[in-house]
N, C-alpha and C positions, 0 to 999 in steps of 0.2 A: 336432329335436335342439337342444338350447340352443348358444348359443354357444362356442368353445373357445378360447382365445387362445394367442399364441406363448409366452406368459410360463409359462401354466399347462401347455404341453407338454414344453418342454426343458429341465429345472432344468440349473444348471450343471455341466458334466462337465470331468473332467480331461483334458489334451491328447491329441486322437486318437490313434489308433494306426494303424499302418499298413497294417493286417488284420483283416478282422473277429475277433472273439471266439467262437469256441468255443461257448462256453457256452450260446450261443442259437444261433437258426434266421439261415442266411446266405442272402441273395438273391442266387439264382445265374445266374438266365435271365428276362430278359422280350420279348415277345413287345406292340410299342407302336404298329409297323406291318404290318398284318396283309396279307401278298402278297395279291395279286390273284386273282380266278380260284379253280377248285376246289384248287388247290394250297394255300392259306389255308385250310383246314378243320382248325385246329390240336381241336378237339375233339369231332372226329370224329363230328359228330350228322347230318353229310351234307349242312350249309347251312353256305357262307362266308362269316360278319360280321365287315365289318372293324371291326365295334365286340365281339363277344356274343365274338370267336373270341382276343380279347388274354388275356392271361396273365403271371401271375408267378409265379416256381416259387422257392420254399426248402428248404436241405438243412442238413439234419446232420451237420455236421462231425466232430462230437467224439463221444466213447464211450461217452457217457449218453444216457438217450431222453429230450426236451424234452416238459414242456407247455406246449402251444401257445395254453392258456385266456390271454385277456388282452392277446396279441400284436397288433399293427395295423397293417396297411398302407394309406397312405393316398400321393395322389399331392402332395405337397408340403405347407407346414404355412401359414397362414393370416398373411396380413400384416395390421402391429397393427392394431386394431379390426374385422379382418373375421372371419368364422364360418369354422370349421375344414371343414364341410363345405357345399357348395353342392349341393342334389340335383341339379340343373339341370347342372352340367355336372363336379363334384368324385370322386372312389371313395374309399372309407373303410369298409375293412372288418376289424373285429376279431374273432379265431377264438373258436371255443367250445373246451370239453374235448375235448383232442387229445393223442395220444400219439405223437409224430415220435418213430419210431427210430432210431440210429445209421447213419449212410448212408443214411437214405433221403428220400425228397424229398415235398413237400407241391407242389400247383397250384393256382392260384387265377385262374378264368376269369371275364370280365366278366360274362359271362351274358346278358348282354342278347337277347332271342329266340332265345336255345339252351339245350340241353340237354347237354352233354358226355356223352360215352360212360360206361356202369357208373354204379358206385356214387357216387354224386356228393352231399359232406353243402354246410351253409351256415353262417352267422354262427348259427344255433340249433345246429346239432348236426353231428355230424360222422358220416361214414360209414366200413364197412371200404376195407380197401386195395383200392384200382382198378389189375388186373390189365394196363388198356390203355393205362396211362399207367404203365408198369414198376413198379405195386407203388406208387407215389404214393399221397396220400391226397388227394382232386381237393375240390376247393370250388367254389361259384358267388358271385360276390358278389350274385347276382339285381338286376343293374343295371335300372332302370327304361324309362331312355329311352337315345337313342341317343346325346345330347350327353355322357353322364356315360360318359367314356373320356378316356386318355391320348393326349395333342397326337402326330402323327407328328414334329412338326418339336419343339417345343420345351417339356420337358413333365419331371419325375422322380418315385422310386419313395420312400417311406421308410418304412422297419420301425421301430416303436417296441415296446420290450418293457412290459412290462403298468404297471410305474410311471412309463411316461411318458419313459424316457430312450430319447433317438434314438440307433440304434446304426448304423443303415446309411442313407444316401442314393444313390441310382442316378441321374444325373442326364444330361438329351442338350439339346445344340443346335445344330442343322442350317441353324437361318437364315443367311444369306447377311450381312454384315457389314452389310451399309446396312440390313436390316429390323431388326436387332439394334439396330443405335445409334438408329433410330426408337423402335424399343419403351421404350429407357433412356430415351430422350429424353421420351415419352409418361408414364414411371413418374413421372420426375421432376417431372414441369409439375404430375401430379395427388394427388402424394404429398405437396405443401408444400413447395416451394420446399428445395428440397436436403436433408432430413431424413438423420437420421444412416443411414438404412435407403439411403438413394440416391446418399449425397454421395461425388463420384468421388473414386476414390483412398482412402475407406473401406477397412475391414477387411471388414463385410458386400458392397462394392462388388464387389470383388476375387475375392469369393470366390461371389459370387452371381449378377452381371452375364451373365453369357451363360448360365446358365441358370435363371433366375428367371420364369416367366411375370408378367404384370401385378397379378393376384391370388394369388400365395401365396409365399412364399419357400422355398429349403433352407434347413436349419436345420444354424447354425454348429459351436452345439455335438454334430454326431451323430459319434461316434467314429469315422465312417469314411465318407469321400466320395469319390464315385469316376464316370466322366465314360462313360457309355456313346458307341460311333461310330453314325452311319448306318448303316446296315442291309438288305438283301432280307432279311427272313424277321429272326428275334432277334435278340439279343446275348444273348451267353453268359459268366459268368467259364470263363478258360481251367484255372487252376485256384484252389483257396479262398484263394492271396496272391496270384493271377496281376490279369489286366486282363482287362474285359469287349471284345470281340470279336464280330465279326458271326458266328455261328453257321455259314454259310454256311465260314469259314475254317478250321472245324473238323474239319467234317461234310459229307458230301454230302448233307445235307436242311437244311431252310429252319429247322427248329425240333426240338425234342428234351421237349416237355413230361414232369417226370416221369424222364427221365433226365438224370444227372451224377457223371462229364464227359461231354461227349458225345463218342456214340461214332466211333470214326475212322471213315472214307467206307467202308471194306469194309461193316464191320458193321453201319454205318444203313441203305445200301440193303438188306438184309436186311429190313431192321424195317417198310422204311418199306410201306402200304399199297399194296396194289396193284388199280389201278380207279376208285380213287375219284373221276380226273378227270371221269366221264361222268353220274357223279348225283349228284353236290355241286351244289347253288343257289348262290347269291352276292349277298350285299346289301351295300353300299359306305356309310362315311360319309357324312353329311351336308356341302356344298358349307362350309358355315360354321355356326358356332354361334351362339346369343343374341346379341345384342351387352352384357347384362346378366351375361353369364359370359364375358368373355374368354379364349380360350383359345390 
């Protein structure tokens, strides 16, 4: 894939707004640390990857059906001169021809050595609604390897609509104050001596600093940025103006792929499977990454 730069992804937009828009598909749930154990079987193929088993669910808001041709999720945007995607350790996946319905929600699983349940389409093509993930329309992004997943600890989500404007950032960071001001401190020494991208007390500074990994930034101009918490199991928005929340304080299940809002504690224990502790697998992240992908 050629290179993509920050310049050529976020033309400039008018002052965010406080909510996402309507008019497109909203990120509603992701799914960045995948619990432990058979309970982490968010795609119910019966093997627990804390990489293959992440997810990011979008819904429809509004009263018209969206196509979803064009749309992109990728996990942060490329700081200057680096490539927008790194296979090695980046996701970056843009849908095919899709028709999101009004209320209803779209999944998008890393895929990496799974299979998610049902009808499950990809970046080619898209499949019917998947009955096991409430009528969703389920994707894979067919990740390769195990490094190409979202950081537990410090890591974000961002939807761009098909020309290129960022509309939504999801963003989390979990490090501890002193690995934080290391990492600045690291960005800075190797970014050029205080570049406007780094220089404390910036606009991009302020607004990036705690959650910016070393190679990619959020992007300033995305209409709508918003700070996911720590988590067992997702983060959820509570509702389409509310705030992202660990799923757990919603719900009595770890995750909701597929449905939103998620449903009160009665009605998830309902839903949620029953058995699956005893013949689920379980494969676990890798201890660390490249050190040529930072993550």
């Amino acid at each position: 894939m050629l290179p993509i730069f920050v310049a050529a992804i976020v033309p400039a937009l008018a002052e965010p707004s406080p909510t996402p828009d309507r008019a497109h598909p909203i990120i509603t749930e992701i799914l960045y640390a995948v619990p432990t154990g058979p309970a982490g079987d968010a795609d119910q193929d019966g093997n627990r990857s804390a990489t293959g088993d992440e997810f990011i669910e979008i819904f429809n808001a509004g009263e018209k059906p969206i196509n979803l041709e064009g749309y992109r999720l990728m996990d942060g945007l490329p700081t200057q001169g680096k490539a927008a995607t790194d296979e090695k350790s980046h996701i970056d996946f843009t849908f095919p021809k899709a028709t999101l319905a009004p209320k209803q929600t779209a999944v998008i699983f890393n895929g990496f050595g799974s299979t998610p349940k049902g009808e499950v389409g990809d970046a080619t093509a898209a499949k019917a609604a998947n009955d096991n993930f409430h009528g969703a329309l389920v994707f894979s992004m067919k990740c390769n390897n195990q490094y190409q997943a979202l950081s537990n600890s410090n890591d974000m989500v961002v939807l761009l609509a098909p020309d290129g404007t960022a509309l939504q950032c999801v963003r989390w960071d979990n490090r501890d104050d002193e690995k934080r001001e290391q990492a600045n401190r690291s960005r800075r020494d190797t970014s050029g001596k205080n570049s406007d991208s780094t220089k404390s007390g910036s606009k991009n500074s302020r607004n990036n600093s705690r959650s910016q990994p070393a190679d990619k930034a959020a992007p300033e101009a995305a209409r709508v940025t918003q700070d996911a918490p720590k988590s067992t199991g997702s983060v959820t928005l509570t509702t389409i103006e509310g705030e992202f929340t660990p799923h757990m304080d919603q719900s009595a299940t770890l995750f909701s792929p597929g449905q939103f809002p998620a449903a009160p504690a009665a009605d998830a224990a309902k839903s949620d499977p029953a058995g699956k502790a005893s013949e689920t697998k379980t494969t676990e992240k890798p201890a660390s990454k490249p050190a040529t992908s930072p993550r």
